[in-house]
C-alpha positions in Angstrom: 5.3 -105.4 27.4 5.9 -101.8 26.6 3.8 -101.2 23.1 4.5 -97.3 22.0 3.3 -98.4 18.3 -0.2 -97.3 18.8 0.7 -93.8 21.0 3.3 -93.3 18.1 0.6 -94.0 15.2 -1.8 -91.0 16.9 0.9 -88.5 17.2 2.4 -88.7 14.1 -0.6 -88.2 12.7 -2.3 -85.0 14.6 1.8 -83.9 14.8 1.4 -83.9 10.7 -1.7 -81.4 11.0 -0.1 -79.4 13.6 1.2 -78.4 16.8 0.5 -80.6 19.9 -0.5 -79.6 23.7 1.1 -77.8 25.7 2.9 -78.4 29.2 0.2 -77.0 31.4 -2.5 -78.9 29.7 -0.6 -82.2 29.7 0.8 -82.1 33.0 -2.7 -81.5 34.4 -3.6 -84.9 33.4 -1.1 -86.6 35.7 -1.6 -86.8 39.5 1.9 -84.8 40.2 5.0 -83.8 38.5 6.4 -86.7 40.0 4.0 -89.3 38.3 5.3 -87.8 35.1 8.4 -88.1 35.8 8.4 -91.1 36.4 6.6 -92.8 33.4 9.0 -90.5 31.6 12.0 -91.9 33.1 10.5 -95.6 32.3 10.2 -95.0 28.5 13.6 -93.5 28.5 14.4 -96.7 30.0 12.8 -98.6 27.5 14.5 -96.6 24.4 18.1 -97.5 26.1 17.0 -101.0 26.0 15.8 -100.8 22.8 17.6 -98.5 20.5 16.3 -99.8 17.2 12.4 -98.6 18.5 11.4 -95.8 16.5 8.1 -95.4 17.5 9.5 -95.3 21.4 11.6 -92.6 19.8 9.2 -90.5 18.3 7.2 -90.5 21.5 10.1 -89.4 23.3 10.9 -87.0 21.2 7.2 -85.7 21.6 7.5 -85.5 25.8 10.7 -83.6 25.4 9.2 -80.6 22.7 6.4 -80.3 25.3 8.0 -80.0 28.2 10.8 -77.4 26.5 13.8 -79.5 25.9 14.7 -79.1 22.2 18.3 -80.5 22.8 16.6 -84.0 23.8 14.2 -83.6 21.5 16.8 -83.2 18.8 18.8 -85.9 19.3 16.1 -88.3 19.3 15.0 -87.0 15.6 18.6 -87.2 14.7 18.3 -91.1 15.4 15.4 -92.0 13.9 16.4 -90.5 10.8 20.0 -92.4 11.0 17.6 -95.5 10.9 14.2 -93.7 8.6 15.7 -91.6 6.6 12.3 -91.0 4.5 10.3 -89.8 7.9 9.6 -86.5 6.3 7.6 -85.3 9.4 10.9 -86.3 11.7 12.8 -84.2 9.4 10.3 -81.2 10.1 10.1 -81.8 13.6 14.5 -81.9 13.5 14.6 -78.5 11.8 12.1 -76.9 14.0 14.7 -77.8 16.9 17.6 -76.6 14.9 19.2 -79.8 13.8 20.1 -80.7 10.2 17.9 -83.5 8.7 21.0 -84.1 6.0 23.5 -84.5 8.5 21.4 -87.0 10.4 20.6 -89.2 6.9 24.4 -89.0 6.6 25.1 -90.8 9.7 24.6 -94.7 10.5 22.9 -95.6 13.5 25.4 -95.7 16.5 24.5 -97.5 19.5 23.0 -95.2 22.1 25.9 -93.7 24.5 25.0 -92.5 28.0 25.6 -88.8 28.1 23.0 -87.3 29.6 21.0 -89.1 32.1 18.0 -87.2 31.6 17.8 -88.3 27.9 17.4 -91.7 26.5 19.9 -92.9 23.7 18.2 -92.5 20.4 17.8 -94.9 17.2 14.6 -95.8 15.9 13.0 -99.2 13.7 9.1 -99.6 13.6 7.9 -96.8 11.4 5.1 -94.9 13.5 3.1 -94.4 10.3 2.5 -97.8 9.8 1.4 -98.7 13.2 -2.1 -100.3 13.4 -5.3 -98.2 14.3 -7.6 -99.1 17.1 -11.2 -99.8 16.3 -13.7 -97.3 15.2 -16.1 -95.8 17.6 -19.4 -94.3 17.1 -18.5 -90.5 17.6 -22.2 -90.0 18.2 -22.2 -91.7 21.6 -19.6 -89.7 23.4 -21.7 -86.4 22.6 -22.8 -84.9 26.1 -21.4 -83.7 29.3 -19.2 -85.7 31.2 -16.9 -85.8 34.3 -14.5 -88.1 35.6 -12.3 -87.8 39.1 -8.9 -89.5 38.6 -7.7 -91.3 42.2 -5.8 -88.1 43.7 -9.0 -86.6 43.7 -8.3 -84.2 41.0 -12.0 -83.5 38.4 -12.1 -83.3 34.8 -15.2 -82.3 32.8 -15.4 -82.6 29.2 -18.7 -81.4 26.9 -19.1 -82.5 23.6 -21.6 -80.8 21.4 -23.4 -82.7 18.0 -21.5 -79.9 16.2 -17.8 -80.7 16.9 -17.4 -78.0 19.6 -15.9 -79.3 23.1 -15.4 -77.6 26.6 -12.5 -79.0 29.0 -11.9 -78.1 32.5 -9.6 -79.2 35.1 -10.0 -78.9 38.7 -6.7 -79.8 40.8 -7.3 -82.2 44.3 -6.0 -79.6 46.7 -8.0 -76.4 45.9 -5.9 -75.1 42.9 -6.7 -72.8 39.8 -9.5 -74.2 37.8 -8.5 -74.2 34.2 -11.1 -74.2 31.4 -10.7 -74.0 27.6 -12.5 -74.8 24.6 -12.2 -75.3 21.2 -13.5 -77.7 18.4 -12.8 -81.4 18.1 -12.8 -84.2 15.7 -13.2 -88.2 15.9 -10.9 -90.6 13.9 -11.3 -93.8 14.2 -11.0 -94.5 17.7 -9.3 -91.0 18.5 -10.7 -88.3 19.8 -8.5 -85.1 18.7 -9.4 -81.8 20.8 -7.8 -78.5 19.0 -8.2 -75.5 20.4 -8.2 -71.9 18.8 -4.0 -71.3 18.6 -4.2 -74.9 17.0 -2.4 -76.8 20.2 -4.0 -80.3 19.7 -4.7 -82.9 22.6 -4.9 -86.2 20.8 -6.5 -89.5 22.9 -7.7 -92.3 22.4 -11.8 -93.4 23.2 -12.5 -96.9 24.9 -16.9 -96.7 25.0 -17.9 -98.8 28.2 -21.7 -99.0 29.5 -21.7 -96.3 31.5 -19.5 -93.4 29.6 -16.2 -93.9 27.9 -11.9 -93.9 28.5 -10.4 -91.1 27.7 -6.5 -91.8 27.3 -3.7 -89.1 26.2 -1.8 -90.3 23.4 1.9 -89.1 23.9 1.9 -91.0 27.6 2.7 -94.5 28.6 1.4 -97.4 27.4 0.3 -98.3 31.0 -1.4 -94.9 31.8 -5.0 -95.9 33.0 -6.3 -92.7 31.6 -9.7 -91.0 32.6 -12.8 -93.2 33.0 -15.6 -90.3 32.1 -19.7 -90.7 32.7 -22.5 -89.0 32.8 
């Protein structure tokens, strides 16, 4: 079963405090363009088959803004508030990509019609605000410097400092670019929320094992198996 609840929870929350990541940064965290694409094209999937999920919605909505398509992104915020109309953050996220939170509270919920194929039909249910947190972690055990390979052979390093600063740095499988930012980063719960300098936030959530730690994007499917880091 497809659970978005949780990914939904995380993102309305850092989305509240301000801006999310950007395409280059998130796309770096797939094996391809084509991995993407695909998971995206499952969870539009699921919102067609379930047009009453809000919090499949809202992280929709999410995977359109960063990836540049307001129009999508727009009609998925104008659903959600035909079923929510007191998501104030929705509203915020509507006007940014032109629409009119008014007109969308003015509307009932219409059955999802298939216009474009690229975009999911869009009504909402579940509040993502009121999904439930995962468990605390101890923030003090992920301090360090850590490096994980994800099965394409692509390497990710991540150092974590006892005073909230991180480094990230991405090394593509085939000899591209290495890309290296930093910034500071905070631990809620059991999320880990990276925020750079211009603000752009990259939200995941922290599974501790014995040997390191699980380092999964919020935003992406529920079956994504994230990035197993160690030491």
């Amino acid at each position: 079963t497809k659970n978005y609840q949780q990914a939904a929870a995380a993102l309305y929350a850092v989305l509240s405090a301000g801006p999310g990541w950007d395409w280059t940064t998130l796309s770096s965290m797939y094996a391809s363009t084509a991995v993407y694409s695909e998971q995206l094209r499952a969870l539009e999937q699921y919102v067609k088959e379930n047009p009453q999920a809000a919090d499949a919605r809202f992280v929709l909505a999410y995977q359109y803004l960063t990836c540049s398509h307001p129009d999508a992104a727009r009609k998925q915020y104008e659903e959600i508030l035909k079923l929510q109309p007191a998501d104030q953050l929705s509203a915020q996220l509507l006007q940014l990509v032109g629409g009119d939170p008014a007109a969308a509270d003015g509307q009932a919920a219409a059955p999802p019609a298939a216009e474009q194929p690229d975009q999911p039909e869009q009504p909402p249910a579940a509040d993502p605000a009121d999904a439930a947190p995962p468990a605390e972690i101890d923030a003090a055990k992920i301090v360090g410097a850590w490096n994980a390979v994800r099965k394409d052979g692509a390497k990710f390093s991540l150092t974590l400092t006892d005073d909230a600063k991180f480094i990230w740095a991405f090394e593509p499988a085939k000899g591209g670019k290495r890309q290296e930012f930093d910034g500071k980063y905070s631990v809620d719960g059991a999320i880990l929320v990276m925020e750079r300098a211009d603000g752009a936030q990259m939200p995941g959530l922290v599974t501790l094992s014995e040997t390191g730690f699980n380092f999964k994007l919020y935003g992406g499917p529920p079956d994504d198996p994230g990035l197993d880091f160690q030491k």
